[in-house]
Each structure stands twice: as C-alpha cells, then as structure tokens.
N, C-alpha and C positions, 0 to 999 in steps of 0.2 A: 222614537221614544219621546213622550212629554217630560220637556226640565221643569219640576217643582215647584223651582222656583218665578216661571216666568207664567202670566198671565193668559187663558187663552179664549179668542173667542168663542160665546156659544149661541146660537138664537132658542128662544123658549116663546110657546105659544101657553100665556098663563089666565088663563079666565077670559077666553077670545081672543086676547091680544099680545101681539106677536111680541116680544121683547128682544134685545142684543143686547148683549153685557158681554166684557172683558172678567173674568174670574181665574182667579187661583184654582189651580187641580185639586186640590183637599180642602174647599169649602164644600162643608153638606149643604144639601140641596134646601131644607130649611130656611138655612143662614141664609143665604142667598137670597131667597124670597122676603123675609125679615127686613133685611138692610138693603136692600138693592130697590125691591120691590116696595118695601113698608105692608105687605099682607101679614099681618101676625095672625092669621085666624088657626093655624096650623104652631100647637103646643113642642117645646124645647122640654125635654125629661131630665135627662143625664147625660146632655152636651157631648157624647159621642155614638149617637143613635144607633146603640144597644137596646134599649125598652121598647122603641117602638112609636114612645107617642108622639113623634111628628112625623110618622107616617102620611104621605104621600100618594092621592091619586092619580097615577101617570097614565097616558093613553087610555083614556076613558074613564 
C-alpha cells in the first residue's frame, strides 16, 4: 500500500525525454508537469480535474 504521505519515485518520458522525479501520490499529473517540469502549455480549470481542461495526452 502507498503511505500519502511519503514521496515516490516515478520515471515519465515527456516530449522525448525521459524524466525522474520524487512526487507525492495526490499530485495531478498537471501540477507535476507545471512545477517540476515548467511545461504550462497544458490549462489548470478547477484545480481538481473535474472539467477536463488539462487534459492530458498519455501513450500516444
């Protein structure tokens, strides 16, 4: 079981290139790219992605 609280690693392959980040289990996938990454090209709506608009290309 993952504890909440503790940070885990993930690797992400984001516009070619591979990344490793340490992250919190309830950071949206958004945020992460935002602040980790600095890509904002991808829109925050209502901060618990409900709406839809930072919607996410994954796997193709």
């Amino acid at each position: 079981m993952i504890d909440p609280n503790e940070a885990i690693p993930i690797q992400l392959t984001v516009n070619g290139q591979v990344r490793r980040v340490n992250v919190d289990p309830r950071t949206l996938l958004v945020h992460l790219v935002h602040e980790q990454f600095g890509l904002t090209g991808a829109n925050i709506g209502c901060l618990n992605g409900y709406c839809g608009t930072c919607t996410m290309l994954v796997d193709g």
